[in-house]
C-alpha positions in Angstrom: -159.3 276.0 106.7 -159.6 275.4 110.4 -159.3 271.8 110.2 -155.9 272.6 109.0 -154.5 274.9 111.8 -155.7 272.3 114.2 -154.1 269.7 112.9 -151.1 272.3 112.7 -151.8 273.6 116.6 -152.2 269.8 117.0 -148.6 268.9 115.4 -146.6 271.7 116.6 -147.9 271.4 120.5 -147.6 267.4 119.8 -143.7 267.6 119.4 -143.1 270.2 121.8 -144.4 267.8 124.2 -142.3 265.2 123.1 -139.4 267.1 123.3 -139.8 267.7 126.7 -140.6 264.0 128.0 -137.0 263.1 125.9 -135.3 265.7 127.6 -137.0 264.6 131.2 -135.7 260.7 130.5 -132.7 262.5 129.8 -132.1 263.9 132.7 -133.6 261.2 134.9 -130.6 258.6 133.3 -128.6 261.6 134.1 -127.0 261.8 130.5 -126.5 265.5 131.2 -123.3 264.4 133.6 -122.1 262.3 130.8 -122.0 265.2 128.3 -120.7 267.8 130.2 -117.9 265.0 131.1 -117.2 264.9 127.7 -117.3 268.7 126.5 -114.5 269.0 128.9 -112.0 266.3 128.5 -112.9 268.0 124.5 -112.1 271.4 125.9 -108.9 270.1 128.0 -107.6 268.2 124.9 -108.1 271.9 121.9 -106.1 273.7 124.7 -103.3 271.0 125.0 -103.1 271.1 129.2 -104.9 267.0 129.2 
């Protein structure tokens, strides 16, 4: 049983750490400029004003 919850522990901190190194290449190619470029030309064009 505790081979299992390591593996588990194991998994589960595995992919958070993941997560984070994709979100810090993320930033780093600054993608985040890119998105929010495009949520508000998205924005501009539902309300009709672009």
């Amino acid at each position: 049983m505790k081979q299992k919850e390591n593996v588990q522990y194991a998994i589960k901190y595995g992919l958070l750490v993941l997560a984070f190194c994709f979100m810090g290449i993320g930033l780093m190619r600054e993608e985040h400029k890119v998105v929010l470029k495009k949520a508000i030309h998205i924005c501009l064009e539902c309300i009709g004003v672009g």
